[in-house]
ZAZAVEX-183027 format. One record per atom (N, C-alpha, C): residue number from 1; residue in one letter; y, x, z. Coordinates in Angstrom, 3 decimals. Atoms other than C-alpha are relative to their C-alpha. Example, Ala and Ser with C-alpha at 12.3 -4.5 7.8 and 13.67 -1.06 7.14 Angstrom:
SEVEX:nr:rest:north:east:up
SEVEX:1:A:-1.190:0.890:0.000
SEVEX:1:A:-4.500:12.300:7.800
SEVEX:1:A:1.200:0.900:0.000
SEVEX:2:S:-1.190:-0.820:-0.060
SEVEX:2:S:-1.060:13.670:7.140
SEVEX:2:S:1.090:-0.770:0.730
end
This chain:
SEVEX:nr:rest:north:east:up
SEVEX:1:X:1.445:0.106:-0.124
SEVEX:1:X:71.518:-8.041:-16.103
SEVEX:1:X:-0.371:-1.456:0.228
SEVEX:2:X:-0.072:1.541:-0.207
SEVEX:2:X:69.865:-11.323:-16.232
SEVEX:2:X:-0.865:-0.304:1.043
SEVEX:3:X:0.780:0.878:-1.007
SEVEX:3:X:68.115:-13.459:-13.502
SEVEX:3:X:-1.658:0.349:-0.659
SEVEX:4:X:1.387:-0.010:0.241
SEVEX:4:X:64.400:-12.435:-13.824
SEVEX:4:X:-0.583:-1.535:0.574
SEVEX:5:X:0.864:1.146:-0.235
SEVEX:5:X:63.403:-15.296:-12.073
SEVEX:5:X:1.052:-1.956:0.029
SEVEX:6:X:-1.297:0.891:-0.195
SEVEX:6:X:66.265:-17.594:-13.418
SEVEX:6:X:-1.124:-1.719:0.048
SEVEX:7:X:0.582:0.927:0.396
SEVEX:7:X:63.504:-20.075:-14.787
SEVEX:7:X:-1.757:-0.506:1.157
SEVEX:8:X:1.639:-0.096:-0.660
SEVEX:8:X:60.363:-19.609:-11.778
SEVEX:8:X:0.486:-0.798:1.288
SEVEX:9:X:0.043:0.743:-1.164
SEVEX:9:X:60.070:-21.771:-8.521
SEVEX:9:X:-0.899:1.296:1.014
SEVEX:10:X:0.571:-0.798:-0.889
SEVEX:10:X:59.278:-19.107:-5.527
SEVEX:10:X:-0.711:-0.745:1.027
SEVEX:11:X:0.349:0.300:-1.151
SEVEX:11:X:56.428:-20.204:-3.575
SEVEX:11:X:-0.393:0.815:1.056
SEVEX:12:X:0.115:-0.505:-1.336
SEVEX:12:X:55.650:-19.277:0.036
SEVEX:12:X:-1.001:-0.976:0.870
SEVEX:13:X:1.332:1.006:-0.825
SEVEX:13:X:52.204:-20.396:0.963
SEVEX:13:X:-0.541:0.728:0.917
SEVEX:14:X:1.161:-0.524:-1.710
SEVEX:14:X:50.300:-20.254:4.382
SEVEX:14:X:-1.481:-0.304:-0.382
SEVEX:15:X:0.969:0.581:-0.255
SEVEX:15:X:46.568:-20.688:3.812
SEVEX:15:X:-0.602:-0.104:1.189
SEVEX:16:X:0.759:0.383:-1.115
SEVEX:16:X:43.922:-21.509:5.853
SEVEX:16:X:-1.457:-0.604:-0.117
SEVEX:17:X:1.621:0.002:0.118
SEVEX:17:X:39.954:-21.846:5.970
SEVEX:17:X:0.059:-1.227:0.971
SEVEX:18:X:-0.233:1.440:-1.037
SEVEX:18:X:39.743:-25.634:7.602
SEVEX:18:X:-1.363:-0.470:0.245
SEVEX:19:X:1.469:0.256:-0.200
SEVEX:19:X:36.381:-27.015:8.949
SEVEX:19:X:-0.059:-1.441:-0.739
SEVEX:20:X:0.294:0.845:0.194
SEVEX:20:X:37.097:-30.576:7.311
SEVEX:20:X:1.757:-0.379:-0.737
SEVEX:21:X:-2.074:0.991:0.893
SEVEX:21:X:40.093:-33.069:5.025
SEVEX:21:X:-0.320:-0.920:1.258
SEVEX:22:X:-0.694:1.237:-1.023
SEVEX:22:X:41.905:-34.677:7.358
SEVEX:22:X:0.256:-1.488:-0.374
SEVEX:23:X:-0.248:1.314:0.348
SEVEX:23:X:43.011:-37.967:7.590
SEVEX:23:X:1.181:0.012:-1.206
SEVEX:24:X:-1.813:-0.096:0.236
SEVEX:24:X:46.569:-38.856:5.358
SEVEX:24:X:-1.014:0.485:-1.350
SEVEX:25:X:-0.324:0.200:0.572
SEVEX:25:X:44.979:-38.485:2.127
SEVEX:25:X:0.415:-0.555:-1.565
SEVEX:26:X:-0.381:1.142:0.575
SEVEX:26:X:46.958:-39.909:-0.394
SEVEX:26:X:-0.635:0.161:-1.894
SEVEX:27:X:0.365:-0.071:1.208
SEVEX:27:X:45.583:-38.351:-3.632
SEVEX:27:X:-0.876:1.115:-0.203
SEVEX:28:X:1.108:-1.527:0.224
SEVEX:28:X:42.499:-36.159:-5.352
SEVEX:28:X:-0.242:0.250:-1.778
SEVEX:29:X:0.561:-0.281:1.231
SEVEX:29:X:42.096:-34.701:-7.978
SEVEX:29:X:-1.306:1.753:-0.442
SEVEX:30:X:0.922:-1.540:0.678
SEVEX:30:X:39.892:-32.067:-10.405
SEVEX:30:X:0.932:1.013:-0.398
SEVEX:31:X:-0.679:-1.118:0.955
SEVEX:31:X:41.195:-28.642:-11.552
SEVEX:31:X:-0.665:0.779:-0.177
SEVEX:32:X:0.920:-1.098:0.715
SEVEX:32:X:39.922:-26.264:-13.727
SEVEX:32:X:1.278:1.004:-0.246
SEVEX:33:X:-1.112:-1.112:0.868
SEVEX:33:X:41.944:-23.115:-13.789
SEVEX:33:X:-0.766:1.443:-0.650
SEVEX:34:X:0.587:-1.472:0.288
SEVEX:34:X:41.602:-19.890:-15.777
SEVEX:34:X:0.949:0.800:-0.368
SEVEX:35:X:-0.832:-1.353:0.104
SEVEX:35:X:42.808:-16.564:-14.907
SEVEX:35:X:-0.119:0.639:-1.308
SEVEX:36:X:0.160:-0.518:1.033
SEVEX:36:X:43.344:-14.961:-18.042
SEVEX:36:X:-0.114:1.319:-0.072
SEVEX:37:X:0.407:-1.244:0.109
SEVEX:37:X:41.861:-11.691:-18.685
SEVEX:37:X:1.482:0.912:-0.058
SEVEX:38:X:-1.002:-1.057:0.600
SEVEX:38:X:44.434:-8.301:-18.079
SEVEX:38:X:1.608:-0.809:-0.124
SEVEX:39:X:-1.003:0.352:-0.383
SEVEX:39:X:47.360:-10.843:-17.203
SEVEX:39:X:0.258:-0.561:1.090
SEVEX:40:X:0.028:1.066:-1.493
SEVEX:40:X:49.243:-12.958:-14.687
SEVEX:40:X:0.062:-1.046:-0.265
SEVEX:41:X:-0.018:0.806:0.244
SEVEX:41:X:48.701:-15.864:-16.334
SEVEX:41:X:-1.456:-0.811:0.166
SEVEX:42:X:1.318:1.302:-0.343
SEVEX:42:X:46.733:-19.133:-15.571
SEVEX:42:X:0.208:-1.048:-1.051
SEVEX:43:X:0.483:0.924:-0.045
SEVEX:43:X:45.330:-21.968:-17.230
SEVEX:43:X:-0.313:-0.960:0.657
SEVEX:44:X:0.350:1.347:-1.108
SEVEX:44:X:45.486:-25.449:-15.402
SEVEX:44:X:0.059:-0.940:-0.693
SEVEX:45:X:0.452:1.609:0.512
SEVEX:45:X:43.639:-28.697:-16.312
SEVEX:45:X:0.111:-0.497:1.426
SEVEX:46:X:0.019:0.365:-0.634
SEVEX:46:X:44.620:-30.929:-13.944
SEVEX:46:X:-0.415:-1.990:-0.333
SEVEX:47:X:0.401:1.233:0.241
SEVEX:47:X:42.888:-34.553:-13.644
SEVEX:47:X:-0.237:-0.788:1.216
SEVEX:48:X:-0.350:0.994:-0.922
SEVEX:48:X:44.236:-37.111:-11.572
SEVEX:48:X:-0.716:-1.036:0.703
SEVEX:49:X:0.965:1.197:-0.057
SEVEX:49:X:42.482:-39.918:-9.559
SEVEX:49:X:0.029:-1.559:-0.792
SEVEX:50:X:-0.770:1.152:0.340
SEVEX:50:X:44.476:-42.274:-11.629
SEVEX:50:X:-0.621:-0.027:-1.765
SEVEX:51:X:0.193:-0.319:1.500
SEVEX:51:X:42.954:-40.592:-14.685
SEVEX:51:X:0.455:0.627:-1.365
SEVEX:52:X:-0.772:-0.826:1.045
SEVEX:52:X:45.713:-38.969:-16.265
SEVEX:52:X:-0.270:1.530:-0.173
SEVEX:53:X:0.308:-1.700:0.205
SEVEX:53:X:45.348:-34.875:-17.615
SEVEX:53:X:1.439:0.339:-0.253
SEVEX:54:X:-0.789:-0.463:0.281
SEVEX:54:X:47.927:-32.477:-17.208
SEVEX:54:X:-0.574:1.170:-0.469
SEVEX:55:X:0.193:-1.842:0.831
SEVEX:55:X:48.010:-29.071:-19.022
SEVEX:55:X:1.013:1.024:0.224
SEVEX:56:X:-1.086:-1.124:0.007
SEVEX:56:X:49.787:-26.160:-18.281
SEVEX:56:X:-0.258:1.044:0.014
SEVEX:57:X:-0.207:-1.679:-0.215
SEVEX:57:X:50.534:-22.228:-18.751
SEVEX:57:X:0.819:0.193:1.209
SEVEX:58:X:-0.710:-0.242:-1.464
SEVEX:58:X:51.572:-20.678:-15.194
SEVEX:58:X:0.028:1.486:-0.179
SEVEX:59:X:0.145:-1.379:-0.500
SEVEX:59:X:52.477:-17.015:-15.068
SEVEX:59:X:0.677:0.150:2.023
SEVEX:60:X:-0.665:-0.637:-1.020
SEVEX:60:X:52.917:-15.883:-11.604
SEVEX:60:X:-0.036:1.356:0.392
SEVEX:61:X:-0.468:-1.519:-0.742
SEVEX:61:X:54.491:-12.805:-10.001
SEVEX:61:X:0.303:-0.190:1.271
SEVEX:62:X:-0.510:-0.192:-1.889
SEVEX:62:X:54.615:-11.308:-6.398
SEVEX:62:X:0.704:0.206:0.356
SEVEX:63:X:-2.182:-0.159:-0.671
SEVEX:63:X:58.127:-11.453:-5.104
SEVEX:63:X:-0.337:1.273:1.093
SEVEX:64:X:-0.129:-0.974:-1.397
SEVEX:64:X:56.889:-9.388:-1.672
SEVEX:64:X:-1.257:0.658:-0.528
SEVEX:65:X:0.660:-0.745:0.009
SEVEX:65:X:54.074:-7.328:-0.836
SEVEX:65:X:-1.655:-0.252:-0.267
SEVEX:66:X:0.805:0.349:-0.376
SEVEX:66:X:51.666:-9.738:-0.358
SEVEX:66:X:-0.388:-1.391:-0.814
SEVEX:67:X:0.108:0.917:0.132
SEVEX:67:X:49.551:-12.770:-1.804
SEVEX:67:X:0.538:-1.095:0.356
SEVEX:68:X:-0.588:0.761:-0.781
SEVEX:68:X:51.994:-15.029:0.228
SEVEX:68:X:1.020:-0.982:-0.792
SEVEX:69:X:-0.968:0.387:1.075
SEVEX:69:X:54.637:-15.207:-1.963
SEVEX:69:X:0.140:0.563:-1.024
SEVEX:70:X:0.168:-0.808:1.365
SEVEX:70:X:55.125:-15.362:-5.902
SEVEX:70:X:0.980:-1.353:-0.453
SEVEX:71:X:-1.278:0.507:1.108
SEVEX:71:X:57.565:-16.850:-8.519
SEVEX:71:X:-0.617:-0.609:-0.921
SEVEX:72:X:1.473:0.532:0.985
SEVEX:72:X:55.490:-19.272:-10.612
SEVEX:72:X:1.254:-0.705:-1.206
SEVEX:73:X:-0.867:0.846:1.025
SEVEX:73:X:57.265:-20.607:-13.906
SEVEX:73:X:-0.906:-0.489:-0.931
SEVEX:74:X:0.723:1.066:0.422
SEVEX:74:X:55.105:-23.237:-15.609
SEVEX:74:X:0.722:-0.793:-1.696
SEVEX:75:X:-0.075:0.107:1.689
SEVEX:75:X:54.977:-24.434:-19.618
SEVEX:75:X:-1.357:-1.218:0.365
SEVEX:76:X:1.123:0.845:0.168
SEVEX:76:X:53.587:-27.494:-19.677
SEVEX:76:X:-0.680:-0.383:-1.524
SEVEX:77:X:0.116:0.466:1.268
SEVEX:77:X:51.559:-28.402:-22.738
SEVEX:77:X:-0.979:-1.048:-0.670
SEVEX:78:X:0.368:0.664:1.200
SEVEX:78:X:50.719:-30.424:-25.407
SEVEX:78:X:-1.625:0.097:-0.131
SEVEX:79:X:0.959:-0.296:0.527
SEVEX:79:X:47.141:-31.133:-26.672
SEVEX:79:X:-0.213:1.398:-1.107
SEVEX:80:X:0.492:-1.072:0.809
SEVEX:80:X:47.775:-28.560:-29.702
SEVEX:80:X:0.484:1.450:0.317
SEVEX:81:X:-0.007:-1.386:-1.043
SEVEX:81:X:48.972:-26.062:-27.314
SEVEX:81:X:-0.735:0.645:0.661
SEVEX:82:X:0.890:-0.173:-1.155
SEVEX:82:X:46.521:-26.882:-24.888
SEVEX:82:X:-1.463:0.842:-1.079
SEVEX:83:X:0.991:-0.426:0.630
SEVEX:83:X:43.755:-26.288:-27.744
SEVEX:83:X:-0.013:1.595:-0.762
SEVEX:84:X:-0.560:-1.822:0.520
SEVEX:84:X:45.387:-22.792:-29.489
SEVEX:84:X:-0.172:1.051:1.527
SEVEX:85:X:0.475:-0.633:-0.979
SEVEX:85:X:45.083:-21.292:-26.201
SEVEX:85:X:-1.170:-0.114:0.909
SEVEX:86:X:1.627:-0.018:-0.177
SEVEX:86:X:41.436:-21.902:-25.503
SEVEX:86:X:-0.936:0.994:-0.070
SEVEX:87:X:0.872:-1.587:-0.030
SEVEX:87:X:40.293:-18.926:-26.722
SEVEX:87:X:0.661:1.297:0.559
SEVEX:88:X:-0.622:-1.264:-1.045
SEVEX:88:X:42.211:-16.877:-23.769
SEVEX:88:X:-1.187:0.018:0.288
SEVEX:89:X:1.294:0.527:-0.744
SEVEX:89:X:39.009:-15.610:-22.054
SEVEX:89:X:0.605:0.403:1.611
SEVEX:90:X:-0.647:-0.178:-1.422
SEVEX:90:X:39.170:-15.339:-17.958
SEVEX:90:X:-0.935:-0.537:0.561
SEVEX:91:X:0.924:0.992:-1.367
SEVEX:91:X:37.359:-16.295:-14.822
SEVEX:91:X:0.569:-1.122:0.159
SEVEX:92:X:-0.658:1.156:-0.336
SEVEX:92:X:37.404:-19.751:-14.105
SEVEX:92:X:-0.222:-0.052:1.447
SEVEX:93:X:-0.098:0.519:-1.374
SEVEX:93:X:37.877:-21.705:-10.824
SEVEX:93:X:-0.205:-1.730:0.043
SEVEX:94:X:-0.217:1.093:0.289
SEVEX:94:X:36.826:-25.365:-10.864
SEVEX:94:X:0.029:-0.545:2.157
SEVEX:95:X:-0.416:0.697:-1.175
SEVEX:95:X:38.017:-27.587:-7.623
SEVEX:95:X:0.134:-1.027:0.544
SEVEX:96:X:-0.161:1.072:-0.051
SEVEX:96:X:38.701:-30.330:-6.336
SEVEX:96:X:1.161:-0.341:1.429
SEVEX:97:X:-1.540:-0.046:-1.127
SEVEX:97:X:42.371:-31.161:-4.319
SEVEX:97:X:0.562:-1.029:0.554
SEVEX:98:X:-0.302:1.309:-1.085
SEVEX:98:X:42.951:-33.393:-1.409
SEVEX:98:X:1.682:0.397:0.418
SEVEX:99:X:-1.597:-0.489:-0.984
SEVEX:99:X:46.740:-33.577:-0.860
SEVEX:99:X:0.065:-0.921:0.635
SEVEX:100:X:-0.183:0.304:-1.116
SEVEX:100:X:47.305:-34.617:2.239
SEVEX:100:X:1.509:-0.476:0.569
SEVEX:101:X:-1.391:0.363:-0.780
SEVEX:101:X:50.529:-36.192:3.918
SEVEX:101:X:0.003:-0.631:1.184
SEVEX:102:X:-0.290:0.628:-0.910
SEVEX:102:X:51.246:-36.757:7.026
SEVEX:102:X:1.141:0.963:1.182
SEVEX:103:X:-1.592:-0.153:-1.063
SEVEX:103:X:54.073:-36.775:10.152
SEVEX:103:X:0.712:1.364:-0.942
SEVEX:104:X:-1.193:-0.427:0.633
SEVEX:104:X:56.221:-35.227:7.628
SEVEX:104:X:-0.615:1.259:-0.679
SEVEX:105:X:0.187:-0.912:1.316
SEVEX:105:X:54.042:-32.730:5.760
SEVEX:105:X:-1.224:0.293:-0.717
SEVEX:106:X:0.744:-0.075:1.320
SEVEX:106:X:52.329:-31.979:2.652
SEVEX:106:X:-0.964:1.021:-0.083
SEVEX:107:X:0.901:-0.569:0.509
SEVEX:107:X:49.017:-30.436:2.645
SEVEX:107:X:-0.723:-0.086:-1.151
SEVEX:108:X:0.762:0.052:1.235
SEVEX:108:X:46.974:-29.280:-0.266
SEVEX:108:X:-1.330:0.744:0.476
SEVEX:109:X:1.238:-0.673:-1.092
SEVEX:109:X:43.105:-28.809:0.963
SEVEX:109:X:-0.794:-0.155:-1.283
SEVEX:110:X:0.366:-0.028:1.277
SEVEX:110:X:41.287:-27.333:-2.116
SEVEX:110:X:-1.785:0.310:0.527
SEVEX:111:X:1.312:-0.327:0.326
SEVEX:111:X:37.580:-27.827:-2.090
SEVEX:111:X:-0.835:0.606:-0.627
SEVEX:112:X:0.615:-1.581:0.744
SEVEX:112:X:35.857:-24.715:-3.438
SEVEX:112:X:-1.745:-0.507:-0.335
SEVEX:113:X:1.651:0.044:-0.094
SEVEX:113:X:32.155:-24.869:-5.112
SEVEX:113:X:-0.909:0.198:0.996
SEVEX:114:X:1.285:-0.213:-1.338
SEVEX:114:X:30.343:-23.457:-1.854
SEVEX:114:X:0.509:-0.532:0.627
SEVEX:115:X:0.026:1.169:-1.613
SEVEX:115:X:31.732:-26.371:0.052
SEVEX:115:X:1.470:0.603:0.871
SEVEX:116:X:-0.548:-0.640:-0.662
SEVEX:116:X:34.047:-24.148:1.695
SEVEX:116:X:1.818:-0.983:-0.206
SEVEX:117:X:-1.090:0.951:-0.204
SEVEX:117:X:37.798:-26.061:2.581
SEVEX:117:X:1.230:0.982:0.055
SEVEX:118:X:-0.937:-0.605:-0.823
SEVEX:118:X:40.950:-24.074:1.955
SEVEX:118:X:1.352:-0.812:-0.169
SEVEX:119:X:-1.147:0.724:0.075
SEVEX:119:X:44.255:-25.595:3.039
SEVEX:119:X:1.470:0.739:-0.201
SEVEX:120:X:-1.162:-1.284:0.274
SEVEX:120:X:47.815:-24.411:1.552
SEVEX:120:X:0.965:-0.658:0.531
SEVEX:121:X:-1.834:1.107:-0.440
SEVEX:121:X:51.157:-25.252:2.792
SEVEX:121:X:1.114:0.669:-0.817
SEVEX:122:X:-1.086:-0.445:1.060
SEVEX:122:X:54.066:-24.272:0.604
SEVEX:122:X:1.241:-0.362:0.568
SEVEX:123:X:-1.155:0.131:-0.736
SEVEX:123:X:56.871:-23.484:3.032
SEVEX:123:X:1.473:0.413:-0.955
SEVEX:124:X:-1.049:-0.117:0.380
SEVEX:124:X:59.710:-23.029:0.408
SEVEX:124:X:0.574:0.710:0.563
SEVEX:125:X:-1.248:-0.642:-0.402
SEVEX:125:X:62.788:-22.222:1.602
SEVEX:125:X:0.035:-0.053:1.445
SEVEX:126:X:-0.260:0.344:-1.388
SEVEX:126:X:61.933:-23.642:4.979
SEVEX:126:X:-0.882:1.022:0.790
SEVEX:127:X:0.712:-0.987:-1.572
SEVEX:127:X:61.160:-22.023:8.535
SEVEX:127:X:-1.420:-0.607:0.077
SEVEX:128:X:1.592:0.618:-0.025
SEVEX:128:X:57.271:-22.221:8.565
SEVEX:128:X:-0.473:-0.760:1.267
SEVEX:129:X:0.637:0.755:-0.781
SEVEX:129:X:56.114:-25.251:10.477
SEVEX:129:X:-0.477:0.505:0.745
SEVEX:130:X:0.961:-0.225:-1.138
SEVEX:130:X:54.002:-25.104:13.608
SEVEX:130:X:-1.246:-0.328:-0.920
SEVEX:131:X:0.638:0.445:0.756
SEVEX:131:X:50.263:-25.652:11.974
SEVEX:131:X:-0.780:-0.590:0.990
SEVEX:132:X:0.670:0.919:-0.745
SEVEX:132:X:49.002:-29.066:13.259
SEVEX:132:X:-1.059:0.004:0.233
SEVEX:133:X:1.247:0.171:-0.826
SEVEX:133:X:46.256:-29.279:15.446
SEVEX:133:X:-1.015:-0.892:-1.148
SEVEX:134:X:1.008:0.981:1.169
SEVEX:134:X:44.852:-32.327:12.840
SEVEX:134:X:-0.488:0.890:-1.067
SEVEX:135:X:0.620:-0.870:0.993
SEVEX:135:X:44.233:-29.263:10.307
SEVEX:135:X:-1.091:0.576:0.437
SEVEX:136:X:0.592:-0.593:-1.053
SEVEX:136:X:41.702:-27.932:12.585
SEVEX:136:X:-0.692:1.389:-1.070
SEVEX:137:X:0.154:-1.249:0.993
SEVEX:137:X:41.528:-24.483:10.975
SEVEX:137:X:-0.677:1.030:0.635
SEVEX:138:X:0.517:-0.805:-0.230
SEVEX:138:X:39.147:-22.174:11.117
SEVEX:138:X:0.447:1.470:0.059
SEVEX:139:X:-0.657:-1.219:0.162
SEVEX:139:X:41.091:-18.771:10.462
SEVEX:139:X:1.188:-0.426:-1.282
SEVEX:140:X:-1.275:0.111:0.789
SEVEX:140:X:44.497:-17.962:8.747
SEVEX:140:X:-0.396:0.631:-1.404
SEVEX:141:X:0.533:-0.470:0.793
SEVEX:141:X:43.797:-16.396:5.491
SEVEX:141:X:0.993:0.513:-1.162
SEVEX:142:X:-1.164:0.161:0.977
SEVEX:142:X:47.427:-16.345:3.960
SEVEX:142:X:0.192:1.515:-0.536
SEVEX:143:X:-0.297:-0.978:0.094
SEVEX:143:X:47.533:-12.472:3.756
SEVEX:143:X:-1.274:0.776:-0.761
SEVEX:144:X:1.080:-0.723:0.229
SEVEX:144:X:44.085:-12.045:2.528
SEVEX:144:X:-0.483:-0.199:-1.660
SEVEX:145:X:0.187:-0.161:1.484
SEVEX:145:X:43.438:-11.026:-1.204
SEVEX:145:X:-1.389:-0.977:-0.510
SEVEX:146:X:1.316:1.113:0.540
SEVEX:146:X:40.046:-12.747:-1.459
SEVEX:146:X:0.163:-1.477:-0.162
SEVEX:147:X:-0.248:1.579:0.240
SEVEX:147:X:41.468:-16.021:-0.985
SEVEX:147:X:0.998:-0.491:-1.280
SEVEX:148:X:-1.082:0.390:1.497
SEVEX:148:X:44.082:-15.985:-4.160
SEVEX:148:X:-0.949:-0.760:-0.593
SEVEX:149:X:0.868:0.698:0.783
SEVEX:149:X:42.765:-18.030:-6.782
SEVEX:149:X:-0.603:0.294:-1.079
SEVEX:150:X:0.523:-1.012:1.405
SEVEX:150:X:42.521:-15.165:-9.415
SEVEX:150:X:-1.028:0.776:0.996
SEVEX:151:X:1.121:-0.623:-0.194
SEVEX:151:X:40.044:-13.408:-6.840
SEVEX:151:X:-1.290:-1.213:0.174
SEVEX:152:X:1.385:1.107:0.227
SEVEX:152:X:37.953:-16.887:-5.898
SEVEX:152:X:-0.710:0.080:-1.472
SEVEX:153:X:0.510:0.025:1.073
SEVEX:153:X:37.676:-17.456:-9.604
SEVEX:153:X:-0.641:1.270:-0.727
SEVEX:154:X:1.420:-1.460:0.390
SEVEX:154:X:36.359:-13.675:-10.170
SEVEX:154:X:-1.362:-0.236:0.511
SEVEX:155:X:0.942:0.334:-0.783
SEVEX:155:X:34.177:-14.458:-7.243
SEVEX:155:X:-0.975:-0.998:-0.378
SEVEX:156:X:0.864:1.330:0.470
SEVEX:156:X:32.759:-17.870:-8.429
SEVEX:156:X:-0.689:-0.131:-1.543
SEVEX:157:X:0.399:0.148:1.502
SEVEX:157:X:32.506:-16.812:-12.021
SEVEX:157:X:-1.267:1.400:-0.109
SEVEX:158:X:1.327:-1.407:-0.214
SEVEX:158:X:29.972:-13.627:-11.005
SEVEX:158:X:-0.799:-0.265:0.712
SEVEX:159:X:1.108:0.447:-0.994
SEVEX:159:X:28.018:-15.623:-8.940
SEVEX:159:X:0.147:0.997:1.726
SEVEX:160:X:-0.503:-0.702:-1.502
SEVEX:160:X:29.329:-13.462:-5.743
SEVEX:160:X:-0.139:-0.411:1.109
end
């Protein structure tokens, strides 16, 4: 039998509803993703502060029970890739992403259209950090379906 997830990177994110971006950081960018209708696949335009565009296909799957953790394997592409798959249709999600670094770790604090601040941490393989006081977080949110990015982008694309 073969490795289902011979080719996917398993993440293991904590969110978190934050009242503000912290200090530490080091880069922002735009993203436009879109859930694609009736799959688990995403669409990501990503656009750098530096100015560069990335493109990619992302399917992810839920390893456990829960929005927490999923197996993401990524296809990056090409302009005439990027353009042949244009006419997927799907809710979008447009954003804007403060990653953050500091005393040794890597936040990603995604600015949502209604203003709203959520911060992810992507504990890998490792024992989940303590979550620093400098995040000053309003509630945990890691377990909660509304916060995925395929329900925001339902949410934001129905006016909800």
């Amino acid at each position: 039998m073969s490795d289902p997830w011979k080719y996917a990177v398993v993440e293991r994110e904590r969110r978190f509803l934050v009242r503000a971006v912290p200090d530490g950081v080091v880069s922002t960018r735009e993203i436009v993703d879109r859930y694609v209708d009736g799959t688990r696949l995403r669409l990501r335009e990503v656009r750098d502060d530096d100015g560069s565009i990335t493109r990619k296909l992302t399917q992810k799957v839920r390893v456990g029970d829960g929005p927490a953790e999923v197996a993401c394997t990524n296809l990056y592409l090409d302009d005439a890739e990027w353009a042949a798959l244009q006419g997927l249709t799907g809710a979008e999600l447009r954003k804007t992403r403060h990653l953050v670094v500091r005393d040794g770790l890597v936040v990603a604090i995604d600015e949502l259209p209604d203003d709203s601040l959520l911060a992810e941490i992507d504990d890998a393989d490792q024992v989940p950090a303590d979550v620093p006081a400098w995040l000053d977080v309003v509630r945990e949110v890691s377990g909660d379906e509304a916060w995925t990015g395929a329900a925001l982008a339902q949410s934001f694309s129905t006016g909800a």
